[in-house]
N, C-alpha and C positions, 0 to 999 in steps of 0.2 A: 463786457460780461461774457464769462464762455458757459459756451451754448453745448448743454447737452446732447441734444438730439446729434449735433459735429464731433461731439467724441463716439459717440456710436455707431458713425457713418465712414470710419476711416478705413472702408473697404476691405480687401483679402489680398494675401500676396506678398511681393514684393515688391517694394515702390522703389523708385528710381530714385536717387539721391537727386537729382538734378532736376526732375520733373515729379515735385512732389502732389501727387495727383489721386484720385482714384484708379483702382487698377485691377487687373486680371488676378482670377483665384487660380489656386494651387494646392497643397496639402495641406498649407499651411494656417495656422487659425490669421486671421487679420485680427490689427491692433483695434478694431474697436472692439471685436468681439471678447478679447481681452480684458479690454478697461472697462466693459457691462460685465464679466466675468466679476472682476474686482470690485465691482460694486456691491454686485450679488453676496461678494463673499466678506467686505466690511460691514455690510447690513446683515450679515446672519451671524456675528461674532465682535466685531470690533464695538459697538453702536452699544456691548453691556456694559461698555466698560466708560470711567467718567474720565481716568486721565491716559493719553497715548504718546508713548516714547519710542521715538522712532530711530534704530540703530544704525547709524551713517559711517562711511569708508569713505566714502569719497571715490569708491567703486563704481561700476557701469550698472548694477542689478541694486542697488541702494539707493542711488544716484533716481535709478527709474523707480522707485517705492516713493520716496520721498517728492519730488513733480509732482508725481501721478497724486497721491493722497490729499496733499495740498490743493490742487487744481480740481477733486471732484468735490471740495469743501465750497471754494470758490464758486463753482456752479450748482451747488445746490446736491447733489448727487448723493451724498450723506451726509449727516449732520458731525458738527463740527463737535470735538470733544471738551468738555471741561476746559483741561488745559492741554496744550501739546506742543514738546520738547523732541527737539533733534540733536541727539547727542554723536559727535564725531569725535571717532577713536583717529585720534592722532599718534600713528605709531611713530613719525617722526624719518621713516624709511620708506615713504611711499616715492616713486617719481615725482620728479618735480613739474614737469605737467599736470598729474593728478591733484599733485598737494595744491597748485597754483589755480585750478577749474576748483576744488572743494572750496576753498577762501571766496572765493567770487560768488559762487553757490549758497554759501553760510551767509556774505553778504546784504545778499538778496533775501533770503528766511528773515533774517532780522529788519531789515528796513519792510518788512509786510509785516513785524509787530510779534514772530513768531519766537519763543524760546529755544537758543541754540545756545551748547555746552561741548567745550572741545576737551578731552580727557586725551588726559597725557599718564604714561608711568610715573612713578616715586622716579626721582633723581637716580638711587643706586638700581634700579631694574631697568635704565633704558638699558636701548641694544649696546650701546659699547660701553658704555660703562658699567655696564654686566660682564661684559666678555674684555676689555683690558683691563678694568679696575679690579675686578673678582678674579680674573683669568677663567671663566668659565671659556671652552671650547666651542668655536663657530656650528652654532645649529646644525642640525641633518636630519634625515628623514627616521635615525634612529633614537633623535635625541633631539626632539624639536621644539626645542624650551621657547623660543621666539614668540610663537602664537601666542601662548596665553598670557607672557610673560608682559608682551607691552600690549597687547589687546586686548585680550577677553576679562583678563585679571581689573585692570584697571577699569574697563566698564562697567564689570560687574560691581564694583566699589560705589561708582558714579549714579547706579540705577539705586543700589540701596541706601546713597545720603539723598535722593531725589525720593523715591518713593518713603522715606521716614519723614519727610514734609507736609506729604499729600494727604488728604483723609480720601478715601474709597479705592474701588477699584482702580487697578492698573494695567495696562497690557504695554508689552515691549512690541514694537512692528519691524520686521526684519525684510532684507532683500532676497534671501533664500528663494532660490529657483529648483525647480527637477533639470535633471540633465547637466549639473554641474561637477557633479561624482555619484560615482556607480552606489557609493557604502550611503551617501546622503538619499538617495533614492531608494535604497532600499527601507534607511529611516523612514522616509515619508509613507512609504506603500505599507508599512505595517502600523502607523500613526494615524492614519487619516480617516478613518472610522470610528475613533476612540471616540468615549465623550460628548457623543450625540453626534456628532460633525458627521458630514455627509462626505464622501469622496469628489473629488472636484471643489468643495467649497471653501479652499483655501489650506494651509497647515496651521493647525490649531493644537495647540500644547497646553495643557492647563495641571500636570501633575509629575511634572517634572521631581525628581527628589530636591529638596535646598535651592529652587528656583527661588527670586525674589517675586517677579511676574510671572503672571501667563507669558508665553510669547505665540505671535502670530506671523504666515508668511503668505499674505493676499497673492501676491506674483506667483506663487510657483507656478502658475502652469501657463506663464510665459515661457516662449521660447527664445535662444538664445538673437533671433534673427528680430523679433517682436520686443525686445528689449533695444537694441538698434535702431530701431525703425521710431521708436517712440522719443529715444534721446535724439538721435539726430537730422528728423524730419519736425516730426509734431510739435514735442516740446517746446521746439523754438518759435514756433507760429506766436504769432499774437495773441490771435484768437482761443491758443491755451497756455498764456502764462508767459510767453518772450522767454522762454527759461532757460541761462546761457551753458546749455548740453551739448553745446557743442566741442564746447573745449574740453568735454571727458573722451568723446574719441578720437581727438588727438593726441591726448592723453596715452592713449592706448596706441598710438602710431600709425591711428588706420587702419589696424590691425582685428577685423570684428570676432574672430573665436581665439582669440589670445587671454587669458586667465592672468593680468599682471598680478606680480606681489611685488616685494620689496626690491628698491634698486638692488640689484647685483643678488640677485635670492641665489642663497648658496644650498636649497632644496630640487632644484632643477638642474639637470645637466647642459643646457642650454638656455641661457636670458635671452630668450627670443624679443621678450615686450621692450627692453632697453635697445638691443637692438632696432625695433622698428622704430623706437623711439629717435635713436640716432640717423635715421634716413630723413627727418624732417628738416627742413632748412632753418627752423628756428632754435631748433634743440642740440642743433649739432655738435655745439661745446660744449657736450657733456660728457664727452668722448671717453677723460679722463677715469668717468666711471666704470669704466668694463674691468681697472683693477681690481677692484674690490673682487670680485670673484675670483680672482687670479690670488690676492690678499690670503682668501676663507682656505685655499685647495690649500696653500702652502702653511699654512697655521696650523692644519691636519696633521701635517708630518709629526712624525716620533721627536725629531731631534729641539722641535719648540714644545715637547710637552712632557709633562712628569707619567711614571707609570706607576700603578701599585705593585710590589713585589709581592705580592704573595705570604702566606696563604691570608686571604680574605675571608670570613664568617657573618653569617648573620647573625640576625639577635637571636636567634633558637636554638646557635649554636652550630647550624650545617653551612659544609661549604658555599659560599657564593660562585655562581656557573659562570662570571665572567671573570676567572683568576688573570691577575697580572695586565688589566684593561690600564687603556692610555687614560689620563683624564685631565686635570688644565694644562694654562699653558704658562710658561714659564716668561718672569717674569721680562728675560731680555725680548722673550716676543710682543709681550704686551708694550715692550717701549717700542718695540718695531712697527708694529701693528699702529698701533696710534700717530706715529710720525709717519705712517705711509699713508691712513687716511684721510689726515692734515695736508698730506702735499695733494692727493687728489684735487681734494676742497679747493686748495689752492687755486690749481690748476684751473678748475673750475670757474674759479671767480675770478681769476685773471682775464679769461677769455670773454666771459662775462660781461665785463666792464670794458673790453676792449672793442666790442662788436653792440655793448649798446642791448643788452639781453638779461633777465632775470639771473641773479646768482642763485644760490643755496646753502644749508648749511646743514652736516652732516655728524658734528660735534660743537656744540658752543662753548664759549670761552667758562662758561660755571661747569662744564660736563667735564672739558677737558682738566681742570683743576681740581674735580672729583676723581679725576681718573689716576691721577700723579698722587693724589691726598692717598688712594685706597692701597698705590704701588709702595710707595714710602714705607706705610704702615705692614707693609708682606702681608696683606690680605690674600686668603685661599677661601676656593669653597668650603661649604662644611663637609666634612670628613677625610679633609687634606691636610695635612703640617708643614707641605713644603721640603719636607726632609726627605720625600720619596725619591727614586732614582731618576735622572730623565729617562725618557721613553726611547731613546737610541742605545742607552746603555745592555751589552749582553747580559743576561740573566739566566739560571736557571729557568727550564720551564715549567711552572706548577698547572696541573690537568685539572677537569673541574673535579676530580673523584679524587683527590688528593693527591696524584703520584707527583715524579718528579720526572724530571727526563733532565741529566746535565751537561752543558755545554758541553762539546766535542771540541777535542783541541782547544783546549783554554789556554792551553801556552799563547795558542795562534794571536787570540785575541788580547790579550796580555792580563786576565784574572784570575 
């Protein structure tokens, strides 16, 4: 049985990975003060509601929502709700450490009798069979269809055939921290008064526009070191829960203020988390993955992508400010693209198998034959025909007020 009075006694500080002990304060809050924190603030908001769904990644601040919630039920700490679902967004692009600690994890939820639901995209929205079957263009921070596309979209789906079941209140429980982005913290500092809610007493949403639930984020004011300390000292204790947290931060490489996303996230200028990944002596063959970035940079090019010639309008009739933008990709890159992801894979599982180590899989054999099904058929996005110029091709330049400016020396370039 865990013992309350031992979750509120997990001193201040930082504790020693090796001597996990009581210890010297600092600025810093201690985890127990934390997990009474989070009590406080499931008992002043969570406790109205009769069913709780709890939003899992498989992330290191999810990862700790989910223990933690589960383990003060266990002990008595709050009462348990009606029903309560863990649902994990499978984007299908997590590292394979991560992906491989979330299984083990879900595991464990279900053999304690707990409802867990792994949400996946529709077939034609995963990641690559969006981007070579569609030829949509590799994500960026100006065009970062990824998110919602395989994650938020498809949970959101999964929360409203789940709560169309349920009769009463609902709340969605989320791993949402402060101090994770500047723009998310500014969200919360102007939220957290709304609605009765008191500041400190969790992040509490209840009039979202087209929300399906409230949603709620008891951790936020955990801190990024308090989030650590809890997956990979505490959690694992016996005495709260054996909960195997530890293979999320390996997961991470060790690495405790690294933010992973997707292998090979082509929104970063540097894959730090794959790399730390790759320092581990377990994970080593997965080497092969650091092309995939190398893949996304080069797919960007003009010469794998069509361009609009110009002049573009809206529907009201004025010009559109982005004339003559590059947009998918053609379709000999999408053969390229997929036959170089394939060999990664390869790569991957060759070494795999040779050393005695977890493979992966980064296209399945139904994805990739969606993927060749969607090429056959010359599928484009919508508002493409295919019939545009490639994007290496010279052109006239059309400005966004309409002029022109044209080519110099067109002889030069032969048009």
């Amino acid at each position: 049985m865990i013992a309350l009075d031992r979750l509120y006694s997990l001193g201040a500080g930082t504790p020693s990975r090796s001597q996990p002990t009581l210890f010297t304060g600092d600025h810093r809050a201690a985890v127990g003060e934390c997990v009474e924190k989070t009590v406080a603030n499931m008992l002043a908001h969570a406790v109205d509601y009769e069913h709780w769904i709890i939003a899992y990644s498989g992330g290191k601040d999810s990862s700790c929502a989910v223990t933690l919630i589960v383990t003060l039920i266990q002990c008595g700490a709050i009462p348990a709700p009606k029903t309560l679902t863990v649902m994990y967004a499978d984007t299908r692009m997590e590292l394979p450490p991560l992906q491989a600690a979330a299984r083990v994890m879900m595991d464990r939820l279900r053999a304690m009798g707990i409802t867990v639901m792994e949400v996946v995209a529709p077939m034609d929205d995963r990641f690559y069979v969006y981007m070579f079957g569609r030829g949509v263009p590799p994500p960026s921070n100006t065009f970062r269809w990824c998110t919602p596309q395989i994650k938020v979209e498809p949970m959101t789906v999964a929360i409203a055939e789940t709560v169309g079941r349920l009769e009463g209140k609902c709340l969605t429980i989320t791993g949402v921290r402060r101090g994770e982005s500047d723009a998310r913290d500014a969200r919360i500092s102007l939220s957290c008064t709304r609605n009765g809610a008191e500041c400190g007493q969790g992040w509490l949403q209840t009039d979202l526009p087209g929300t399906l639930t409230d949603t709620f984020a008891p951790i936020d004011h955990w801190t990024l070191c308090n989030v650590w300390d809890w997956l990979s000292v505490f959690a694992p204790w016996e005495e709260f829960g054996a909960w195997p947290t530890r293979m999320i931060a390996e997961g991470y490489g060790g690495v405790e203020d690294m933010r992973t996303g997707c292998t090979g996230c082509n929104l970063i200028a540097t894959d730090g988390a794959l790399g730390a990944v790759l320092k581990q002596p377990d994970w080593d063959h997965l080497s092969p993955l650091l092309g995939l970035k190398r893949l996304y940079l080069e797919l960007k090019k003009p010469k794998w992508r069509k361009r609009q010639p110009g002049f573009q309008y809206r529907k009201d009739g004025t010009l559109q400010s982005n004339q003559q933008r590059m947009g998918p990709l053609t379709f000999e890159a999408r053969v390229m693209g997929l036959d170089t992801v394939l060999g990664i894979q390869d790569a991957v599982n060759s070494a795999a198998e040779r050393l005695g180590r977890p493979g992966m899989v980064l296209i399945d054999a139904e994805e990739e034959a969606r993927i060749r099904e969607l090429i056959a058929a010359k599928t484009w996005p919508n508002g493409w025909s295919g019939e545009e110029p490639n994007a290496d091709v010279w052109l006239d330049t059309v400005n966004n007020d309409g002029s022109v400016q044209p080519i110099l020396f067109r002889e030069l370039v032969g048009q």
